[in-house]
N, C-alpha and C positions, 0 to 999 in steps of 0.2 A: 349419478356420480360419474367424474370423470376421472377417469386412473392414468396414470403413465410408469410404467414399470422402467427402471434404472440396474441397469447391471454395472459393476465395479461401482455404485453409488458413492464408497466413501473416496474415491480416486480424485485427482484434477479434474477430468471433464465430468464423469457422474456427481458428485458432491456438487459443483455448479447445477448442474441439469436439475438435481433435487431442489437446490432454493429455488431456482429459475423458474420452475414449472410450478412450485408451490404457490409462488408471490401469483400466480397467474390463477389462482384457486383450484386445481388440479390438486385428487390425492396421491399421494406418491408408494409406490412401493420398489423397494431399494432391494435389492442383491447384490452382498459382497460378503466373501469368503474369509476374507484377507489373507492371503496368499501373498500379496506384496513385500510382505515380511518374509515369506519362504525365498522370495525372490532376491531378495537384496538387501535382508538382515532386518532386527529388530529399530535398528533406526530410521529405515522407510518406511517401517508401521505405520499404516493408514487408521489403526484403531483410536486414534486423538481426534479423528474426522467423524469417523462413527459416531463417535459420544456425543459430539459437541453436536451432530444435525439429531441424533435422536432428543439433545435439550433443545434445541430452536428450531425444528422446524415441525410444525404442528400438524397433525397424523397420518407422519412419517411410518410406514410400516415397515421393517427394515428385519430383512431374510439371510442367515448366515450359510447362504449354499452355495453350491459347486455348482457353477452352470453346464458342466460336462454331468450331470446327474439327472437323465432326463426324467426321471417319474418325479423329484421332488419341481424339477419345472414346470414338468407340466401340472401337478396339483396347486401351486402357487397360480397358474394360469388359467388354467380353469377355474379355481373361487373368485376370480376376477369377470373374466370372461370380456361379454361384449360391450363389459364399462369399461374395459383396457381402451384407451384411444391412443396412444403413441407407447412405442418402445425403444427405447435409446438403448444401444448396446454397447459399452464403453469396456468391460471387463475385457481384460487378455492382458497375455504375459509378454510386456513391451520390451525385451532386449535383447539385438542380434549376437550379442555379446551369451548371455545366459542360454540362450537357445541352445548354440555348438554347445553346453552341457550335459541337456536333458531335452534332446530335441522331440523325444516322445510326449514329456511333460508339456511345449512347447505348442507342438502340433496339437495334442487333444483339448489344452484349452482355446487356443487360436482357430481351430477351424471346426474340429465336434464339436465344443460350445457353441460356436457360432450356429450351426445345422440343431443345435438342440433347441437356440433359443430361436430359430426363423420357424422350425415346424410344429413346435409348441403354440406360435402366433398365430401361425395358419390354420392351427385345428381348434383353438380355443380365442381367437380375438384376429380374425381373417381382414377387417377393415380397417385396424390400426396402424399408423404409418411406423414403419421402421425402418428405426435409423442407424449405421452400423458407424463406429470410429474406424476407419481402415487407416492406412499408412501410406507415407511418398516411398517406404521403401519397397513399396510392390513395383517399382519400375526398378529395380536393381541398381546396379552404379551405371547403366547407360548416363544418365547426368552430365558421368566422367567424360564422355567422348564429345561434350561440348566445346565448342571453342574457350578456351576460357585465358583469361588475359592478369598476369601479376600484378597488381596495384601496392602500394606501400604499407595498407595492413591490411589487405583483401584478396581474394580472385575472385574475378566479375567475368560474366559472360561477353564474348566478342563484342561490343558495339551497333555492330550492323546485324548479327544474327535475328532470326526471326524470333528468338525465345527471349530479346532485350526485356518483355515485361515479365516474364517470368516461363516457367516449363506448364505446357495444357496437359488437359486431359488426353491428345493424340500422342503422347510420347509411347511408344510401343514397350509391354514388359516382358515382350519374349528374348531369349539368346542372352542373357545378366546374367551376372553372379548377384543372387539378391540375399545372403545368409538364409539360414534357418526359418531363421524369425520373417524374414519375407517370404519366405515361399510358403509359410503357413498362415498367412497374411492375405496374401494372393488366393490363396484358395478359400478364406472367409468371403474374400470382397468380390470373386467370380460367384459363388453361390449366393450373397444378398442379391446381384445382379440377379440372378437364375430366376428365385423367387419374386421378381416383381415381374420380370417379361413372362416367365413361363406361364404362372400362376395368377399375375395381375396384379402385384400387391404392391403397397405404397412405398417401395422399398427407395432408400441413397445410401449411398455410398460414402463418405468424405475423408480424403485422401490427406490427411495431416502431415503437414511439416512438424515443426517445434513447438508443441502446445506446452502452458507455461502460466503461472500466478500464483497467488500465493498461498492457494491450497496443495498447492502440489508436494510429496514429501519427495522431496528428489535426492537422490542415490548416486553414485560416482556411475553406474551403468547405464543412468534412466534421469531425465529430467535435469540436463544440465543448465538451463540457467539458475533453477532454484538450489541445484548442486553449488553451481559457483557460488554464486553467493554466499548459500552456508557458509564455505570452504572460508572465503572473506573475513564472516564476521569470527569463526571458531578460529579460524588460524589453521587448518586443516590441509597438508599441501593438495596441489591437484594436480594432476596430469594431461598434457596436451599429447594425444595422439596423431603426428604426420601432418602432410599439407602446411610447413611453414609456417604452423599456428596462425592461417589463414581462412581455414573455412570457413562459410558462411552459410548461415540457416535463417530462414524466416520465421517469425515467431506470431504466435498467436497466442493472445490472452482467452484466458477458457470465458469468458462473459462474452467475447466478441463470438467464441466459437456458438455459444450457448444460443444465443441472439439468430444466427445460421440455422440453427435446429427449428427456432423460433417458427421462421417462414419457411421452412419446408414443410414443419407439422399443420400449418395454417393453408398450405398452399400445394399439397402434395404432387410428386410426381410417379410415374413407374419405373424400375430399373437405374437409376437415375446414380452420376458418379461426377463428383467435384475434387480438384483440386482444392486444398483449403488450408492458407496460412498467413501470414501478416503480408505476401508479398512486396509489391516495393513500399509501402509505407512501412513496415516494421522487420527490419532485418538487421543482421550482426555479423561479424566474424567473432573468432575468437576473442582473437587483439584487442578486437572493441569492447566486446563484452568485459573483458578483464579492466580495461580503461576504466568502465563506467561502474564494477562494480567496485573498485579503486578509490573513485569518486565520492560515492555514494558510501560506503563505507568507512573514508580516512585511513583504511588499514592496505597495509600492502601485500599482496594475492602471494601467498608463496603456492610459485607452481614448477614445474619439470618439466621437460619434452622428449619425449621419445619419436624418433624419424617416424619407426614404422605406425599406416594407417591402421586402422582397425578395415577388416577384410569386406569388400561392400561399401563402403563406409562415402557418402559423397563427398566431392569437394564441395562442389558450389550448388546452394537449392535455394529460390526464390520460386514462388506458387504464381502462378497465373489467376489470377481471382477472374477472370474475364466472366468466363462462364457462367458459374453463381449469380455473378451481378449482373447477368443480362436475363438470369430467370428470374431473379428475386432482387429489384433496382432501389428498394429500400434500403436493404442492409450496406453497410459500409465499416471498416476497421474503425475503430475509434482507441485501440491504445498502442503507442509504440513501445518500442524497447527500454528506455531512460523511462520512460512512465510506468513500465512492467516493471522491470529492477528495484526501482523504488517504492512500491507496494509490495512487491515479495522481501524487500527488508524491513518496510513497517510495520508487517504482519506477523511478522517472524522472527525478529531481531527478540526479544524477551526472550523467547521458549528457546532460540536456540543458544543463547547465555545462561540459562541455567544448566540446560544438559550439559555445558562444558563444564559448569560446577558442580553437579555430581558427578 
């Protein structure tokens, strides 16, 4: 039997990773807490994802634990053992925002979860490749000190600069203000490093921009394109924080991400760290995004602006896919923005017209 263990299973990219890996005849076993709800209230509840993968996807074994609890990880990891072949690590508490609340709560599932769930692997499934979700905000707002040039509903990097296809993996994350939530981030994504140089193990790294689809239960702190949207279809205002309601993020559909995981499980490396987001094929500003979900909606976005940024917070981030695709020359983005947008509304548009009506 082939197993692949998923943490934050019922999330955007774990919830992917479970069908993804399943459709491939892998058994799956899932950890998720739901904590997401602690995080960002009962209407980010990921428990609607829960349910629906424990009815479709077929046996699914799915674990209600705290990956900061190492004895019950490691007993779920040891009845597996060295049928584990991959382990996706997706679970953490994504918000720089929420962080500055409970930067305790913060730090221990971001980085002792993380060391709980690498040395649980090492001592009970030592050959399995593992694969960590890290973050672009482990470079801090260095980003900011790019050239960057005002366009009429964007800031885009200088023209001639060397980062025109996007920011690499050389971008240095020392001397930033990187919030909370990055520097507990940062110390996941150095120790999956650790363990595959130190130890040998098939560890990556992948450095996410804006992951996005329409499993995602996104929340005004977390997940804003599927936030926006919502905000669209419910009538829900939103808020623009700073940057001229111009910044811009690259977005990534979790199936293209999922696909990523794909050939690295297939193809592993050691130590191993990617930038990883829609780069130049799928990117937005604001403005745009508001446009398109405008669009695609017929309803008009009621939103607000407030000058001030959120602390850390980039202006402008486009992913270098360079790298990836020079290790792994198969894979390639296949959805943009206007194609994300429009799947996170036909997926979603019913369920979330009724919770307006109740």
């Amino acid at each position: 039997m082939s197993v692949a263990v998923v943490t934050g299973s019922s999330g955007l990219v774990g919830s992917e990773a479970v069908r993804h890996f399943a459709s491939l005849g892998m058994e799956i076993v899932g950890i998720d807490n739901g904590m997401r709800a602690r995080f960002f209230g009962e209407s980010a509840s990921t428990g609607w994802m829960t349910e629906r993968l424990k009815r479709e996807v077929r046996g699914l074994r799915h674990y209600n634990t705290d990956i900061r609890n190492a004895d019950q990880i490691d007993r779920i990891l040891k009845q597996y053992g060295s049928e584990i072949e991959l382990v996706i690590h997706a679970a953490a508490q994504p918000s720089h925002d929420w962080a500055a609340e409970e930067p305790i709560t913060d730090f221990t599932v971001n980085a002792n979860g993380t060391s709980t769930m690498l040395e649980a692997t090492r001592r009970f499934a030592p050959d399995a490749v593992f694969i960590y979700m890290s973050t672009n905000k482990v470079y801090g707002d260095r980003p900011n000190q790019l050239p960057l040039v005002e366009l009429e509903t964007r800031w885009e990097v200088h023209p001639a600069h060397e980062f025109v296809s996007g920011i690499p993996e050389t971008m240095s994350i020392d001397g930033t203000l990187h919030s909370l939530f990055g520097a507990s981030k940062v110390a996941a994504d150095v120790l999956v490093q650790e363990y595959g140089r130190y130890f040998g193990m098939k560890t990556a790294c992948f450095r996410g921009g804006c992951l996005t689809g329409p499993n995602h239960s996104g929340a005004m702190l977390h997940g804003f394109l599927a936030y926006l949207m919502k905000c669209a279809v419910t009538g829900t205002p939103y808020t623009i924080l700073g940057y001229k309601r111009k910044q811009v993020r690259d977005n990534i559909h979790a199936a293209d991400l999922v696909r990523a995981f794909e050939q690295v499980f297939r193809n592993p490396r050691s130590g191993e760290v990617y930038n990883i987001g829609g780069g130049r094929h799928s990117n937005c500003s604001m403005l745009e995004a508001i446009a398109l979900c405008e669009e695609i909606t017929g309803n008009e976005l009621a939103y607000g602006y407030e000058e001030n940024n959120r602390r850390g917070d980039h202006i402008w981030w486009i992913s270098d896919l360079r790298r990836f695709q020079a290790h792994y020359p198969e894979w390639k983005i296949t959805f943009d923005v206007p194609r994300i947008l429009t799947e996170i509304y036909e997926s979603n548009v019913e369920r979330w017209r009724e919770i307006c009506v109740t």
